[in-house]
C-alpha positions as CSV (number, residue, x, y, z in Angstrom):
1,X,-11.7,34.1,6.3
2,X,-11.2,30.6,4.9
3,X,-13.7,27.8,5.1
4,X,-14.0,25.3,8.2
5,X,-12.8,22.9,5.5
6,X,-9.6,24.2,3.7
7,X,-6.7,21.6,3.5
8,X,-6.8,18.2,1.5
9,X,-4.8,15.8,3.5
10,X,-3.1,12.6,2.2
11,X,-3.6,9.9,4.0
12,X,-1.7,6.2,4.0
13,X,-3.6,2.7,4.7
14,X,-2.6,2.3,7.7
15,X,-4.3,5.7,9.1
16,X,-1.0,8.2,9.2
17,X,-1.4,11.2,7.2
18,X,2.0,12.0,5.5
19,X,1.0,15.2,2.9
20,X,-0.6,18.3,3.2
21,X,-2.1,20.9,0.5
22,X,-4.3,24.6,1.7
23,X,-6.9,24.8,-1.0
24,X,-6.5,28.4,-1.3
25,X,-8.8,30.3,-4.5
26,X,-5.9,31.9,-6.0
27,X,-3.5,28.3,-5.9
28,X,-6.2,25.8,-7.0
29,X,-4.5,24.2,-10.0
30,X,-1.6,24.0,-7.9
31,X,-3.8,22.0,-5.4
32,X,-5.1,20.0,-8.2
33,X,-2.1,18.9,-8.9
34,X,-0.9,18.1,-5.4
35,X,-3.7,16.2,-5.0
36,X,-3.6,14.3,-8.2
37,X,0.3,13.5,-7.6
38,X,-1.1,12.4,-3.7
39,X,-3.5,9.7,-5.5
40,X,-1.0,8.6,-7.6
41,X,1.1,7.6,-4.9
42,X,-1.8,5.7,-3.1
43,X,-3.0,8.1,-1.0
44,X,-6.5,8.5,0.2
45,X,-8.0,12.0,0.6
46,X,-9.5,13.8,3.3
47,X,-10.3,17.3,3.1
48,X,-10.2,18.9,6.7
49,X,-9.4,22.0,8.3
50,X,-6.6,23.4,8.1
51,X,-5.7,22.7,12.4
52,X,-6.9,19.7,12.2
53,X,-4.5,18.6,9.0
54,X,-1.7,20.3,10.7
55,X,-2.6,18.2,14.0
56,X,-2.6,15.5,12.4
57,X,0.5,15.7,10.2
58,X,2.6,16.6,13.0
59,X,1.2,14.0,15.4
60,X,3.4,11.1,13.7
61,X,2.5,11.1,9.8
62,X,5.6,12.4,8.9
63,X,7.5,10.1,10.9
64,X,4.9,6.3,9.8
65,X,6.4,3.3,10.9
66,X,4.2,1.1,9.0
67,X,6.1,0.8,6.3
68,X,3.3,0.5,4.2
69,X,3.3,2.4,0.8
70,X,0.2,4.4,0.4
């Protein structure tokens, strides 16, 4: 069973999260890096669980309007 909190979530200004990583034991330099190339490109960090990432990706992240980068 994972932990409650197991997803890092990338989130822009504006409030809309737009990327999504599982930190799983047996991926975790590939999460490092998907979190490292999600702070490059502005993003702020959350680490939630895994539903409520998913939730929250899917409830209009993918799809921002803002326009802002970030």
């Amino acid at each position: 069973m994972m932990a409650e909190a197991d997803c890092y979530l990338g989130v822009k200004r504006c409030g809309c999260a737009v990327a999504i990583v599982v930190d799983t034991p047996e991926h975790q330099k590939e999460v490092r890096k998907s979190v490292a190339e999600f702070m490059r490109g502005g993003l702020v960090i959350e680490r939630v669980t895994r539903d409520d990432g998913v939730d929250r990706l899917l409830r209009g992240g993918r799809h921002c309007t803002h326009g802002q980068a970030g």
